[in-house]
N, C-alpha and C positions, 0 to 999 in steps of 0.2 A: 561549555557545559560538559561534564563529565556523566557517565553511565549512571554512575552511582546518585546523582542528584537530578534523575528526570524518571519517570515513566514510560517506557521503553513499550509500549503498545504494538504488539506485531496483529498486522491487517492482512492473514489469508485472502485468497481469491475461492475461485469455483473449485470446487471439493477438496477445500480445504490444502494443507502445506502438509501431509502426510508424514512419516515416517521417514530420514534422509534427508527431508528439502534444508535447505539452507534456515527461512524461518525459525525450526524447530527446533536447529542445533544452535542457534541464537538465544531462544528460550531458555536451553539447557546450559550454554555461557553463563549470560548475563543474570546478575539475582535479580534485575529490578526488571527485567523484561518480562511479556506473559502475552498470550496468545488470544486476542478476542476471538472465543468461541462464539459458536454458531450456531443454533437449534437446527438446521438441515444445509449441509454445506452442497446437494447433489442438488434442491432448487430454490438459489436464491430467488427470495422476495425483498425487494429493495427497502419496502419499509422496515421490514422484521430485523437484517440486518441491520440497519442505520438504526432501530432503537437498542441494540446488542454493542454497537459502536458508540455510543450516549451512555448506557451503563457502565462503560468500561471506562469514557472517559472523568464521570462524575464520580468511580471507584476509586479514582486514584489519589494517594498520597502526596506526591512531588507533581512540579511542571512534566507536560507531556510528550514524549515522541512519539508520534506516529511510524512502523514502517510496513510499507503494504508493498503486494505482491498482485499483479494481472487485476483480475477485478475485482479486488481490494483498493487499488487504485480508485479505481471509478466510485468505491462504496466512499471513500473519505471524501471526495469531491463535494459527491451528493450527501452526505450529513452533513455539512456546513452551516447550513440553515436548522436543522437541528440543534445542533451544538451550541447555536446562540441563543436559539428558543428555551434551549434547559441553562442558560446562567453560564455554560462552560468552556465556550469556545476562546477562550481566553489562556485557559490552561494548556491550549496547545501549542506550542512554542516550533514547529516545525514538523516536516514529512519527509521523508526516504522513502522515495518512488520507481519500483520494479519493473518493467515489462508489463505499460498499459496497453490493456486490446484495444483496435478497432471497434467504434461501435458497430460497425457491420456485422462485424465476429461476435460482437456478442447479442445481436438479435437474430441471429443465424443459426443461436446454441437453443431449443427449444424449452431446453428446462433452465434456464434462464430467464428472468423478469425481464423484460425489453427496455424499461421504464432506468435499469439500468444505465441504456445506451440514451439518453437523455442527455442536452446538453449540461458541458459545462462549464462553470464559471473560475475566475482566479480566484484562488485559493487568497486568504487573511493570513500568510504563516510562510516563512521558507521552505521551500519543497526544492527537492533533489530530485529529477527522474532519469534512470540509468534505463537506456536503448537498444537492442541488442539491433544490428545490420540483418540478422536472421532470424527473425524473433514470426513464426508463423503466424502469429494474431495479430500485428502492425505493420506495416512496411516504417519504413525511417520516415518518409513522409509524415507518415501519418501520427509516428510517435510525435516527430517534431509539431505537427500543428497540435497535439493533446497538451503539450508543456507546452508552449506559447498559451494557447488556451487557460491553463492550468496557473501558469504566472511563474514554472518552475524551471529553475534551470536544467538545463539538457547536458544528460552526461552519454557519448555515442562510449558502449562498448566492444564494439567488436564485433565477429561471429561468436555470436554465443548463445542461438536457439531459444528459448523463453526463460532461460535465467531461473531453471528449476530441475529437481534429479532426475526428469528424462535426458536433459540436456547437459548431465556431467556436472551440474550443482547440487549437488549434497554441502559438500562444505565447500564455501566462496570464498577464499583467502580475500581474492580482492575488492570482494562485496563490505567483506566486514573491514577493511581499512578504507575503502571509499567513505562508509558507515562512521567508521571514527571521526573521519575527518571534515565531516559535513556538522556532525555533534561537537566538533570542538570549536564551529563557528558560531552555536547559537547561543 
């Protein structure tokens, strides 16, 4: 599948992929990509989100890619069941998965929905989820049991901190060829 012939749905996490992150200069690439927005990205509600995540998937034109970021991750997990419930889960054709938290970490974040760190199920769709060895919010451990979990293949990258512009990701050269190449297998 090429760029040009899918829905390129980039999945933020907790407050949002700001200005710089990696996400946003994706958006700003790619024409068919686009940012599901968020009515308050400072305290997700899991359902608010996941029905933000179902509008955007029922919005779209072309087959869909997902690619999410931290607890963006965790929101596509848990809209799955949604996404079948509206007719749509069909048009998603695959995930590119970022640096998912610990549910610890994310019932640890107060303004954070807990209901979040819920479990979860394998995903219906090829998923990709990229690992960082330094990533504050998972250990490797724990990334690895999320994709097991998850049904997704595990891609270990590195030291590379949460894979966002605190951590020297503004632009990912090798995010977005990972990103390629994962899109030219579905």
């Amino acid at each position: 599948m090429k760029s040009s012939e899918t829905d390129i749905l980039l999945v933020p996490g907790f407050t949002g992929s700001g200005v710089g992150h990696w996400q946003r200069r994706l958006a700003e690439k790619l024409a068919t990509a686009r940012i599901v927005e968020q009515q308050d990205w400072d305290h997700p509600v899991l359902t608010h989100w996941v029905a933000a995540l179902v509008k955007a998937v029922k919005g779209a034109d072309r087959p869909v890619v997902l690619v999410a970021h931290s607890l963006g991750v965790l929101l596509v997990a848990h809209a799955v069941p949604a996404l079948q419930q509206a007719g749509v889960l069909a048009r998603v054709k695959g995930a590119f998965l970022v640096s998912v938290p610990a549910p610890e970490k994310v019932r640890a974040e107060a303004a954070i929905d807990p209901a979040f760190a819920g479990p979860v199920a394998r995903l219906p769709f090829p998923a990709l989820l990229i690992a960082s060895s330094s990533d504050p919010y998972a250990s490797p451990a724990e990334q690895k049991r999320l994709a097991q979990a998850l049904g997704a293949e595990l891609v270990a990258a590195g030291d590379q901190g949460h894979i966002n512009v605190a951590s020297g990701h503004g632009p990912w050269p090798e995010g977005l060829m990972r990103f390629a190449g994962f899109l030219s297998k579905l």
